[in-house]
C-alpha positions in Angstrom: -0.9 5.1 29.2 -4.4 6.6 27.7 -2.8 6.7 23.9 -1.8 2.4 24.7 -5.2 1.9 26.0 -6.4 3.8 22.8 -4.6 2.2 20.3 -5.2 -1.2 22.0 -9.0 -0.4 22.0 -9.1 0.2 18.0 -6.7 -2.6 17.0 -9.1 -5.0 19.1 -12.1 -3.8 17.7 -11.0 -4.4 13.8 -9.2 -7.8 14.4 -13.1 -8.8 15.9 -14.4 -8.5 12.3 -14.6 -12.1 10.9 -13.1 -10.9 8.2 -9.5 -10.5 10.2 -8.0 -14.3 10.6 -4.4 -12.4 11.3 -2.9 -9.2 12.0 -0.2 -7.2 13.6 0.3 -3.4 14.6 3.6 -2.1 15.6 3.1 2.1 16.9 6.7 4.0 17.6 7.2 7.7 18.2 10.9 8.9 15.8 12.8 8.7 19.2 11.6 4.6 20.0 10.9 5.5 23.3 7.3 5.1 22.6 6.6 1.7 21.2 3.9 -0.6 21.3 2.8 -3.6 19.2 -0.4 -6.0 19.1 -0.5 -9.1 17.7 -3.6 -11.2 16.6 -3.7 -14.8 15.4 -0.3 -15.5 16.3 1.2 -12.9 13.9 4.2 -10.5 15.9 6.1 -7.9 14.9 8.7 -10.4 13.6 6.2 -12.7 11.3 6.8 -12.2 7.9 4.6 -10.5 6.1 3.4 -9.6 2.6 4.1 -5.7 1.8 2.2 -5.6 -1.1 1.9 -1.7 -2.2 3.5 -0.7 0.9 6.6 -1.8 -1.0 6.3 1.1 -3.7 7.6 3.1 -0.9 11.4 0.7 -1.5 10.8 1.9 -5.5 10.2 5.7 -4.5 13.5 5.7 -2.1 15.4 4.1 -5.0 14.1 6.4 -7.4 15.2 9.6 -5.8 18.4 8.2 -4.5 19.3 7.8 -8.3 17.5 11.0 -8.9 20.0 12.6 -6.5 22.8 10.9 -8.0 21.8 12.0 -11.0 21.7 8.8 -12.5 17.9 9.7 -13.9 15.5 12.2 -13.5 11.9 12.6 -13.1 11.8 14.6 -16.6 12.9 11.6 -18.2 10.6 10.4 -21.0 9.5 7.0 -20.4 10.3 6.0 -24.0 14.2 6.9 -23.1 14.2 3.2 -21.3 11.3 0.9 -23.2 11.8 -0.3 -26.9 9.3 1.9 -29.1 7.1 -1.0 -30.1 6.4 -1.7 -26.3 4.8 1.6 -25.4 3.2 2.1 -28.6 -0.4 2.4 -28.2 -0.5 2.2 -24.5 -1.7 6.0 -24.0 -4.0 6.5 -26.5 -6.6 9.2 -25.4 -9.1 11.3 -27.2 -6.9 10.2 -30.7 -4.1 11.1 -29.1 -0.8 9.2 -29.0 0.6 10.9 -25.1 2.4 6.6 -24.9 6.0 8.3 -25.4 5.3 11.9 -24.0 4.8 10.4 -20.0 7.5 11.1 -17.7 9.1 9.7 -14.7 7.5 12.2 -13.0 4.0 11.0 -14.5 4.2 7.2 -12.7 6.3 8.5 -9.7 3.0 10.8 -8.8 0.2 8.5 -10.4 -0.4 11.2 -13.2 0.2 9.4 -16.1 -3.1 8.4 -17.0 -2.7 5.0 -17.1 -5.6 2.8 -16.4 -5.7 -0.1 -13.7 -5.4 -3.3 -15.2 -7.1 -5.1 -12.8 -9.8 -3.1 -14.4 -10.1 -5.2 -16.5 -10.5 -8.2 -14.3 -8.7 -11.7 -14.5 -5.3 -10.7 -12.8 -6.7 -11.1 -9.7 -9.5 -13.2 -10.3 -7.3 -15.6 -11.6 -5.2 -15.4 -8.7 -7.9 -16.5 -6.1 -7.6 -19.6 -8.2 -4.5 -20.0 -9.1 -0.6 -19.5 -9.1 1.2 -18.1 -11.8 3.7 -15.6 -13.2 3.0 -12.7 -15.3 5.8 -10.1 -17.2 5.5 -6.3 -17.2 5.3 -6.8 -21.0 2.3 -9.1 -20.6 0.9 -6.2 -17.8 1.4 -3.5 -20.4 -0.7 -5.2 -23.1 -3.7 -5.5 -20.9 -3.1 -2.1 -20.0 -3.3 -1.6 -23.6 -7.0 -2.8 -24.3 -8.1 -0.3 -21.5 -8.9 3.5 -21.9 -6.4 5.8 -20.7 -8.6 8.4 -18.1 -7.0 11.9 -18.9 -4.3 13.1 -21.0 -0.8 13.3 -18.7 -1.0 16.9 -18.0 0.2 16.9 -14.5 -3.0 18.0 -13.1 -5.1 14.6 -12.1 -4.0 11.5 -10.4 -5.4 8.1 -10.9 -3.9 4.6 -9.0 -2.6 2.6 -11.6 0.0 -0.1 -10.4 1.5 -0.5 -14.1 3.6 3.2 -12.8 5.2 1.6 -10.5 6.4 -1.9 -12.3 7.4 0.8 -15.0 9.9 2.3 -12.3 11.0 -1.2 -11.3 12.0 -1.8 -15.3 13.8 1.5 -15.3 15.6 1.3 -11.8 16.9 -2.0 -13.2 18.3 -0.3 -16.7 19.7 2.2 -15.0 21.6 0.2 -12.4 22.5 -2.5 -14.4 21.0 -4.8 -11.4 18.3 -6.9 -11.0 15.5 -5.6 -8.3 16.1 -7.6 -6.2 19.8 -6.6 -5.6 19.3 -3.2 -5.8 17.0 -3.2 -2.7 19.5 -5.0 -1.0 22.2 -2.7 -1.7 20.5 0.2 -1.6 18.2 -0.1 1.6 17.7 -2.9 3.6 21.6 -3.7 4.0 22.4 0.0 5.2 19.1 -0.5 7.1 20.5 -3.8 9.2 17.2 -5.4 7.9 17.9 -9.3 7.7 14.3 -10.4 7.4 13.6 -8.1 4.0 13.9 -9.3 1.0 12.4 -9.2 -3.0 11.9 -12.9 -3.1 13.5 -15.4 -6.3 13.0 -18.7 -6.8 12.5 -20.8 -3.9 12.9 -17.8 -1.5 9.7 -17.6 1.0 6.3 -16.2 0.5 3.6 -15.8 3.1 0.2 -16.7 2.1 -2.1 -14.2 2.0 -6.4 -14.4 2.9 -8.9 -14.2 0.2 -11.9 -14.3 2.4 -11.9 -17.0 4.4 -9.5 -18.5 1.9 -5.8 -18.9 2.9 -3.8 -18.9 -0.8 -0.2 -19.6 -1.5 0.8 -17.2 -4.6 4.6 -17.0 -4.8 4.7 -17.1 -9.1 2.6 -13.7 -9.0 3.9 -12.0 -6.0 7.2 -12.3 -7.3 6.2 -11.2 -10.6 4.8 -7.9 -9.7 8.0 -6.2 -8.6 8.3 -2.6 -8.6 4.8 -2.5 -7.9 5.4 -4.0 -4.2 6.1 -7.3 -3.9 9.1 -7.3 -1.1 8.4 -9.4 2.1 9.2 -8.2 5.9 8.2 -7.8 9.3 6.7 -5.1 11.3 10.0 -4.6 13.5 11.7 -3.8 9.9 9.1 -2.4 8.1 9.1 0.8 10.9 12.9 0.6 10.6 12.7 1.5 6.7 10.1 3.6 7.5 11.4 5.9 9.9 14.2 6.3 7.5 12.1 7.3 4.7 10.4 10.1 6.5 14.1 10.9 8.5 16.1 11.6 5.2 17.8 8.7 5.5 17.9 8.2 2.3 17.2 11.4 0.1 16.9 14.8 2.1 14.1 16.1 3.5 13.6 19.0 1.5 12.5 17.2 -1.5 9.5 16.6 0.1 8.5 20.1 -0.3 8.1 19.0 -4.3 6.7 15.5 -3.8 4.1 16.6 -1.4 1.7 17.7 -4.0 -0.5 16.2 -3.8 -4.1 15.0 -6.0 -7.1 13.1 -5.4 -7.2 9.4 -6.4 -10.3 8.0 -8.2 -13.4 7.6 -5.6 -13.1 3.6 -5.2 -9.7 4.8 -3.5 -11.8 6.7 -1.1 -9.9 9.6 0.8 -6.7 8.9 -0.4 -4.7 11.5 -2.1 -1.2 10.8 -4.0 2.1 12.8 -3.8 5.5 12.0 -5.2 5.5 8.3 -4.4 3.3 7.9 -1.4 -0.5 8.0 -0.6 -1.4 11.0 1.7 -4.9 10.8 3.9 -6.3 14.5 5.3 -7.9 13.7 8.6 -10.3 16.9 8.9 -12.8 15.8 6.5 -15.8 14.4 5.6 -14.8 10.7 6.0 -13.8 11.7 9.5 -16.6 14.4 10.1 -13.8 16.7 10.2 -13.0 15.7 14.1 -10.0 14.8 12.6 -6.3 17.0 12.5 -3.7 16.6 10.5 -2.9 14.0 7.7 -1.4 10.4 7.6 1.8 9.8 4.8 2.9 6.8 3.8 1.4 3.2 1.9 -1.2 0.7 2.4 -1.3 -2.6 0.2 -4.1 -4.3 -1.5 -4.0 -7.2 0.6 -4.0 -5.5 4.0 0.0 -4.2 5.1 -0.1 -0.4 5.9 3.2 1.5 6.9 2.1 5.5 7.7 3.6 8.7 9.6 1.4 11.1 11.1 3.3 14.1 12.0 0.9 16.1 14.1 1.7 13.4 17.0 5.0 12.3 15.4 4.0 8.8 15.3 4.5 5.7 13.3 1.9 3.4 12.5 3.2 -0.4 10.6 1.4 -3.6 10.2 -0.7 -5.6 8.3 -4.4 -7.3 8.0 -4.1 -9.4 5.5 -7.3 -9.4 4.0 -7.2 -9.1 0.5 -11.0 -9.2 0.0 -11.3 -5.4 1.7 -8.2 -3.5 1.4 -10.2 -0.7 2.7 -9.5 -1.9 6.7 -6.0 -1.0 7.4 -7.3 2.6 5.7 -10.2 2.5 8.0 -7.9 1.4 11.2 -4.8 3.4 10.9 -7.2 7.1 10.6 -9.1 5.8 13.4 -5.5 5.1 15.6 -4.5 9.0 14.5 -7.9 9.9 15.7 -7.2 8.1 19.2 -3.9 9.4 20.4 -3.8 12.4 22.5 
């Protein structure tokens, strides 16, 4: 009853911000006999909602699973599945060409080097103001007018979301499949999950806040695929979760290699990345090290969030949507670890 009361108490206190029009939290233990869920603005745990980055976690299952069927592997050179011209001069650092030295292992981890596009501006910006769709080709030459930050060596991590819609390009050449259809057939069938889906054509898209702003975006949502564009609900996003962290889908013992882990660039605050998931240390400064433990999982830039926290084997899913401060779900979800008992 005190943990409820708890979690209650901190969801409350971030949907008062007036930057909050919407939100849901859904909490389980593994075993489901501890559950509880919050809605706010007349979003529940079976609204659909925008996953965002959260869905890099679908591209990470489908990678190992194909990994473990040996289908690829993470020492796979990037230029094995891209046309040479495409990748040429997208690395270029210090005078060095490192475009066709990267590895799977390099995007799966966020080591590659690559810069942000969004760096750059205008792919967002131009969102707030309009709809449209955008290729991976189109998001590699942007990527290509921007500086590289370190030479792929394995040792640095920096959050670029062109890794990820590189994975979606090479799940799809290996499996002969579009995305879409793999996700399907890979998780959310075996799953039971009915309300997620990588949405085509006239498929539905929630909107998503800008500020006080409520947009309607379905061109570039379903443009950005690998990178996390799937839509769900709560309910099923803790399903798919649970499954994740349960070995489900790839065993558990790989995550003795993907857990290790770097430190993301500062604007991402205390996140640290592993092998295809964001990991957050609780005792530290950002916590005034009262926290114990750490949280694994995603958040999304416009305000989803789907984390485990294994010192109290709980499950935290949801989403804010707030694109404008993709900091709050961070903020809310180590404040909720720092409330249960």
């Amino acid at each position: 009853m005190k943990n409820i009361k708890a979690i209650e108490k901190v969801f409350r206190k971030t949907t008062r911000s007036k930057k909050i029009h919407e939100a849901v939290l859904l909490v389980e233990n593994s075993k489901g006999d501890f559950s509880v869920n919050y809605g706010y603005g007349g979003q529940t745990i079976d609204t659909p909602i925008y996953s965002a980055s959260v869905g890099k976690l679908f591209t990470t299952a489908i990678v190992l699973m194909l990994a473990e069927d040996k289908k690829l592997s993470l020492d796979d050179l990037v230029g094995d599945y891209f046309d040479e011209s495409t990748l040429n001069g997208l690395h270029v650092y210090n005078g060095m060409e490192y475009s066709h030295t990267l590895t799977l292992s390099n995007l799966l981890f966020q080591t590659s080097g690559l810069p942000e596009y969004e760096d750059k501006g205008g792919v967002i910006e131009r969102a707030i103001k309009e709809d449209y769709a955008i290729s991976t080709e189109e998001l590699i030459e942007i990527t290509k007018t921007l500086k590289p930050r370190f030479a792929p060596s394995g040792k640095k991590a920096f959050y670029s979301d062109l890794n990820f819609q590189l994975l979606g390009e090479i799940v799809e050449k290996v499996t002969q499949m579009p995305l879409e259809k793999v996700f399907k057939d890979y998780l959310f069938e075996p799953l039971g999950l009915t309300k997620t889906y990588m949405p085509v054509g006239d498929d539905f898209v929630p909107n998503v806040y800008y500020k006080d702003q409520s947009i309607h975006r379905p061109k570039l949502i379903m443009s950005l695929r690998g990178g996390g564009n799937a839509i769900t609900t709560a309910r099923e996003l803790m399903i798919f979760l649970k499954a994740f962290f349960n070995g489900k889908f790839f065993p558990q013992s790989l995550f003795k290699k993907l857990s290790q882990y770097k430190k993301l660039q500062m604007t991402m605050g205390p996140i640290y990345y592993g092998g295809g998931y964001m990991q957050i240390p609780l005792g530290t400064f950002f916590t005034l090290f009262r926290g114990k433990g750490e949280l694994i999982g995603h958040s999304g830039s416009t305000g989803s969030f789907a984390f485990y926290y294994p010192e109290k084997d709980l499950y935290f899913v949801g989403d804010v949507n707030q694109m404008a401060s993709p900091g709050i779900p961070i903020r809310m979800v180590m404040k909720l670890a720092m409330a249960v008992e």
